[in-house]
C-alpha positions in Angstrom: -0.3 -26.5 11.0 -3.5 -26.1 9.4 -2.5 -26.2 5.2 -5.8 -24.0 3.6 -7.0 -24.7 0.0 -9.5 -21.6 0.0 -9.9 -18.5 1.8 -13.8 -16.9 2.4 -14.3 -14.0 4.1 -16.7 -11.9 5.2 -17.4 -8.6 7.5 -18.4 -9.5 11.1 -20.1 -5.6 12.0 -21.3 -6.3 15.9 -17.4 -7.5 16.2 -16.0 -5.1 13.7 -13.6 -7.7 12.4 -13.3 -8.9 9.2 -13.6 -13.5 9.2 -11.6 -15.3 7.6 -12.9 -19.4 6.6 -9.7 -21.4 5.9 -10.9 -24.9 4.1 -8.5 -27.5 3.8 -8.5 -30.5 1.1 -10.6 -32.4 3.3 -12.6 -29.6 3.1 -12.1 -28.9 7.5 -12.7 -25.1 8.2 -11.3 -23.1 10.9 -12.0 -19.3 11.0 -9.6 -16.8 11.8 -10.6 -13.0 13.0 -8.6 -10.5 11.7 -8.8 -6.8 13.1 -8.7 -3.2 11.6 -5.6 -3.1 13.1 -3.9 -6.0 11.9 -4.9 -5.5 8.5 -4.1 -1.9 8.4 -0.3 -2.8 9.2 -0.5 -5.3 6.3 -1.8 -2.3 3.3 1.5 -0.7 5.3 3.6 -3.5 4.3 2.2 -5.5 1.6 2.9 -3.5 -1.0 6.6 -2.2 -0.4 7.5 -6.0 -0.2 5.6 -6.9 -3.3 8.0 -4.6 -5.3 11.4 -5.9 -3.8 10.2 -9.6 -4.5 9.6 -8.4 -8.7 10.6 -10.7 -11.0 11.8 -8.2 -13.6 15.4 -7.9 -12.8 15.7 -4.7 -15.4 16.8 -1.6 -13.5 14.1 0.2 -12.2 13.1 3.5 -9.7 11.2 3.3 -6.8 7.9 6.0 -8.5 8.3 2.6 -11.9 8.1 0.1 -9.4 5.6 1.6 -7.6 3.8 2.3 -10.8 4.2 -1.6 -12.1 2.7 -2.7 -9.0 -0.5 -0.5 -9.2 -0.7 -1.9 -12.9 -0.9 -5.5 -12.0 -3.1 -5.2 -9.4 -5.5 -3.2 -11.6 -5.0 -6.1 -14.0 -5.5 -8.9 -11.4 -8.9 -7.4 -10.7 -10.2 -8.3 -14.4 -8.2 -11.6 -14.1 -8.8 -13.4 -11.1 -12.4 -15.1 -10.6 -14.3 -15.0 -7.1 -17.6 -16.1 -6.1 -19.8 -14.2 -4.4 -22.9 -16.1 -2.1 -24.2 -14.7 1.3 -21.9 -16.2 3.9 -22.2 -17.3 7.2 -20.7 -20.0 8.8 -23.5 -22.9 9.3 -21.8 -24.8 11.8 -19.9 -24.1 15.2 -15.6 -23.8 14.1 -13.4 -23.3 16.0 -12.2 -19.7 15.6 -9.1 -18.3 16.5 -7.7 -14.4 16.5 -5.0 -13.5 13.8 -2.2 -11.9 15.9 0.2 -11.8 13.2 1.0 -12.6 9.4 3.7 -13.9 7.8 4.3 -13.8 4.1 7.0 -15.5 1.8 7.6 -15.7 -1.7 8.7 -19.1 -3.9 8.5 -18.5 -7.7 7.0 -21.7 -9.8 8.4 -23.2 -12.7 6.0 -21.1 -14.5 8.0 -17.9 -14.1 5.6 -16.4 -11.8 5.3 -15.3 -8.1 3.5 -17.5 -5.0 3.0 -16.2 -2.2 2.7 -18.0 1.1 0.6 -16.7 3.5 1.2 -17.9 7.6 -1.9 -16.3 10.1 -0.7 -17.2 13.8 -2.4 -16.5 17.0 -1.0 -14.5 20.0 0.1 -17.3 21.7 1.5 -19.5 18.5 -1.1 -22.1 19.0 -2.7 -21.9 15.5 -0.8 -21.9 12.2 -2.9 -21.6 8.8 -0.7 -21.6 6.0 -2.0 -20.4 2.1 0.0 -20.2 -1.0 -1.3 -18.0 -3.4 0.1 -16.6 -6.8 0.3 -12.9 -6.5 -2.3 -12.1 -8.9 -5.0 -14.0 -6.1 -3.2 -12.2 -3.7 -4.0 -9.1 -5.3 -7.6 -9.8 -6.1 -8.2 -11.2 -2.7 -6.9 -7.6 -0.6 -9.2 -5.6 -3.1 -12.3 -7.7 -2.3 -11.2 -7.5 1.9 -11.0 -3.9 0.9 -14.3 -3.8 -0.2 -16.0 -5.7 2.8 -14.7 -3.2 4.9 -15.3 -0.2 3.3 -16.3 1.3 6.4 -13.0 1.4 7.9 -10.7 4.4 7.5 -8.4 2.4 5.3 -6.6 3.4 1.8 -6.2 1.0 -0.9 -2.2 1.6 -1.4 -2.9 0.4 -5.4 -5.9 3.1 -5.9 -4.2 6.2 -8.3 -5.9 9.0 -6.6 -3.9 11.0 -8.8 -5.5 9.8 -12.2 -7.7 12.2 -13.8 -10.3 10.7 -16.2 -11.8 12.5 -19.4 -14.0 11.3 -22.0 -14.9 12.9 -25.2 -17.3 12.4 -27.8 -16.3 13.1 -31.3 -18.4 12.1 -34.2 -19.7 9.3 -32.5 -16.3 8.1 -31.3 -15.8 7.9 -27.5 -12.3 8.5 -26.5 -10.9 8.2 -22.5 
């Protein structure tokens, strides 16, 4: 099992898969492909399962929960730092195909939410395990979302519904 400290990724266009560079402690890479495919069955799941793992225990409907989530993923944009360099990988790794995704939840002293990430080959030969608190989870699916713009995917935390107005009265912008 291959424990990752750090995820980069970037968008592989002649292979149309987006890479994934797993860096361990001792700072070892591996690089997992991960396909439209496979990703868009994740945005299917990912955020359905984020609700049911809340921490709020107050009685809630499905359109709140729904609602909550979109919220903290808006607010783990503005929250969670990234860096951003050109990318490539400058040495051969070995590289491996993501054939399926496991996530789990564990919930830190600190109140939060961790979630544990598991990207296994076909053939369960390669195991890269990430924990992540939800908040990097969130940040980190928006900026896969925007490497691969290209694909015909929806972001399931976008509110396509929201309508935004701004007015100007004397000199005071309102939204």
């Amino acid at each position: 099992m291959f424990i990752a400290q750090s995820i980069t990724s970037f968008y592989n266009l002649e292979q149309d898969r987006l890479s994934l560079i797993f860096t361990d402690v001792d700072q070892k890479q591996l690089m997992g492909q991960l396909t439209r495919q496979m990703f868009k069955g994740l945005l299917t799941k990912l955020p359905d399962w984020l609700i049911e793992q809340s921490t709020n225990n107050a009685p809630q409907s499905t359109d709140q929960k729904h609602k909550i989530n979109k919220i903290l993923h808006q607010i783990s944009q503005q929250e969670v730092n990234v860096t951003y360099s050109k990318t490539q990988p400058e040495h051969q790794m070995e590289t491996f195909l993501i054939g399926s995704l496991n996530f789990s939840k564990t919930k830190p002293e600190d109140g939060g939410l961790n979630i544990t990430l598991r990207f296994i080959n076909p053939d369960n030969t390669k195991n890269v395990t990430i924990t992540l608190k939800q908040e990097q989870l969130h940040k980190l699916i928006n900026e896969i979302l925007k490497q691969v713009k290209n694909w015909d995917l929806n972001n399931p935390w976008q509110n396509k519904d929201t309508l935004m107005i701004s007015l100007d009265q004397a000199n005071k912008v309102m939204h």
